[in-house]
C-alpha positions as CSV (number, residue, x, y, z in Angstrom):
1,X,0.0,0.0,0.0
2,X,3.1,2.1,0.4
3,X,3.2,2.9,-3.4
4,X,-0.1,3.9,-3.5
5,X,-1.5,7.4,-4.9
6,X,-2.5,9.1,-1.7
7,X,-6.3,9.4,-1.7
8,X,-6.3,5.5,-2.3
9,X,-4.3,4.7,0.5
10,X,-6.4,6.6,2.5
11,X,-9.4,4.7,1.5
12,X,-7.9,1.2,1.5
13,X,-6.9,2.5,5.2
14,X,-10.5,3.7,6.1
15,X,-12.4,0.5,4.8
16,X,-10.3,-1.4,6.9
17,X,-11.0,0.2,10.0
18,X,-14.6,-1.0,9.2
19,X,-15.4,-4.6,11.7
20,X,-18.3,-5.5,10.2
21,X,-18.4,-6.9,6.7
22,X,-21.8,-4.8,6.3
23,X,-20.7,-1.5,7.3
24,X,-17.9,-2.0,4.3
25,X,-21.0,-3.1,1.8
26,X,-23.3,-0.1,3.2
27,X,-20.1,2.3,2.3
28,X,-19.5,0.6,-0.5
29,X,-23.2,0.9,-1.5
30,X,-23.3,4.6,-0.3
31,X,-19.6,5.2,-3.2
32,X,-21.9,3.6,-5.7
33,X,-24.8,6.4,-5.2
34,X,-22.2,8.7,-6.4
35,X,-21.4,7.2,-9.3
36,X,-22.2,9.3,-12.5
37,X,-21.6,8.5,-16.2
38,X,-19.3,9.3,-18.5
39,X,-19.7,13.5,-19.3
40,X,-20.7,13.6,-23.0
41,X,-18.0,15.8,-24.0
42,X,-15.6,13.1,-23.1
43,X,-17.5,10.2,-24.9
44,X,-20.7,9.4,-26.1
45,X,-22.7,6.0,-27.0
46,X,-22.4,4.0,-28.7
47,X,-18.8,3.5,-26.6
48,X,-15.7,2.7,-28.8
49,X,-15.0,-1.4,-27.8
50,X,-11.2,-0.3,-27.2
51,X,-13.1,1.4,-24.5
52,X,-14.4,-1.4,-22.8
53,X,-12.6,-2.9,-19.8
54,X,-12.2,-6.8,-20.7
55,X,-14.2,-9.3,-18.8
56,X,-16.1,-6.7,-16.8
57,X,-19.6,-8.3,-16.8
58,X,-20.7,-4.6,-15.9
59,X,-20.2,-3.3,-19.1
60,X,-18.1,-1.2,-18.0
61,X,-15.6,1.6,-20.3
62,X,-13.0,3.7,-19.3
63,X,-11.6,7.2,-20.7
64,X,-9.1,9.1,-19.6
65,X,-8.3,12.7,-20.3
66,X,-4.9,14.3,-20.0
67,X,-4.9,17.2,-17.7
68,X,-2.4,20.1,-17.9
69,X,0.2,18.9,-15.1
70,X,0.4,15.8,-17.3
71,X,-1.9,13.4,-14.8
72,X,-5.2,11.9,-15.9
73,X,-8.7,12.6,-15.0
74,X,-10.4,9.0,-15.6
75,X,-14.0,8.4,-16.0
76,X,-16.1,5.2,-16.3
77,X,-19.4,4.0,-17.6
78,X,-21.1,1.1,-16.5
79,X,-23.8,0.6,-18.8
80,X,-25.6,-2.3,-16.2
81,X,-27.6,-0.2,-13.9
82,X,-26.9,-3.7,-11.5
83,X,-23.7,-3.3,-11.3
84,X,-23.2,-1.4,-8.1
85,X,-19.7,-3.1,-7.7
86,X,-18.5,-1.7,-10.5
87,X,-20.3,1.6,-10.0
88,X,-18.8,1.8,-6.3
89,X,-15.1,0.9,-7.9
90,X,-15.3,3.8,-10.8
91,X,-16.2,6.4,-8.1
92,X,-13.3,5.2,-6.2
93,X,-11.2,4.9,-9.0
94,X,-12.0,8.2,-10.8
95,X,-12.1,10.0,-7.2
96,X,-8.5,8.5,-5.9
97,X,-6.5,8.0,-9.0
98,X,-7.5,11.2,-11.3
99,X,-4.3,13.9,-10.5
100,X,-2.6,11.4,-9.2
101,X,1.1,10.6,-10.7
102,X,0.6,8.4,-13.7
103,X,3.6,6.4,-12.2
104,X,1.9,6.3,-8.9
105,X,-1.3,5.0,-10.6
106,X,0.5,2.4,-12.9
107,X,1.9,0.8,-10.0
108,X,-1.7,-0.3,-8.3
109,X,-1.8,-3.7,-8.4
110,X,-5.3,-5.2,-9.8
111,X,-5.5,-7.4,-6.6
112,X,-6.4,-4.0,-4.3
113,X,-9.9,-5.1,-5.2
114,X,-10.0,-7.3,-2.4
115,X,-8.7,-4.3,0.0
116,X,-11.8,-3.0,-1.1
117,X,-14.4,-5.0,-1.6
118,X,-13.0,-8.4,0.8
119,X,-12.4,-12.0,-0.2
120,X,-16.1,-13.2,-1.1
121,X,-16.3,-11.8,-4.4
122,X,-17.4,-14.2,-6.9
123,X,-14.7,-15.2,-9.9
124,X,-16.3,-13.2,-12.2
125,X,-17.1,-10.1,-10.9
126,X,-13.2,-10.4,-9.3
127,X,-11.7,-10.7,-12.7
128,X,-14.3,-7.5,-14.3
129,X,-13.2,-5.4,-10.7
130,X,-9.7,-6.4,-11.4
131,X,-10.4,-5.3,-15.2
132,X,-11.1,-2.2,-14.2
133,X,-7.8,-1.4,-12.2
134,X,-5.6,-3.1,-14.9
135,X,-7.0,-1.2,-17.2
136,X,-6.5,1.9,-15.7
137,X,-3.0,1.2,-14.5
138,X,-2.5,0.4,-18.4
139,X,-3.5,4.0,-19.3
140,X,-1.1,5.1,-16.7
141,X,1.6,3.0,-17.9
142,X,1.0,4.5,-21.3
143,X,0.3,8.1,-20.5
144,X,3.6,8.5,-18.3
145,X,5.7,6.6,-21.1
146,X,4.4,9.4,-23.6
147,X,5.9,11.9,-21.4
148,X,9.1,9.9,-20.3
149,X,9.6,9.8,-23.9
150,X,8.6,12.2,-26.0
């Protein structure tokens, strides 16, 4: 957790202060109310399928504009209005990793999903959650390289 952007560490941190495996799901639950779609001057549906995180059974795409400082400002649809996981894990995504180092964000590991969320996820909604991350670390990876490398 030591490498982690800042705002995400402090998350990770919070939810484990939380005892009772429903106080994390009502928080959980409570990041998911927050969750809004994609703004239509970043994207627009039909989504592009390079878009779309891989395996995510939440349908779920992620874009990621370049901000100023040279860090990203990610946003995600989910386009299943049941996937609250997925809705909870954008808000926490887009909320901990946008303005954060791209370095900082390629180096979150795709198992923090269980930081969040606990051990009794199901294999598929593990592998979409972990999706999500990966893809976004991937973005990272990719954004910070441009600038490494100009």
């Amino acid at each position: 957790m030591a490498g982690y952007p800042d705002k995400l560490r402090d998350l990770v941190a919070n939810l484990g202060m939380l005892d009772e495996r429903t106080d994390r799901i009502a928080m959980l639950i409570d990041i998911a109310g927050r969750f809004q779609g994609v703004p239509e001057e970043v994207a627009r549906r039909p989504y592009p399928q390079d878009h779309k995180v891989p395996g995510c059974e939440s349908q779920a795409y992620l874009f990621a504009e370049g901000l100023p400082d040279h860090t990203l400002r990610f946003h995600f649809a989910v386009e299943n209005p049941q996937g609250v996981s997925a809705m909870a894990l954008a808000v926490i995504l887009q909320e901990t990793l946008s303005g954060a180092p791209p370095e900082a964000v390629a180096q979150v590991p795709g198992e923090i999903i269980y930081d969040l969320f606990g051990r009794d996820l199901s294999m598929g909604k593990s592998m979409g959650l972990m999706g999500m991350v990966n893809m976004a670390t991937t973005t990272a990876r990719q954004h910070a390289a441009t600038y490494s490398n100009p």
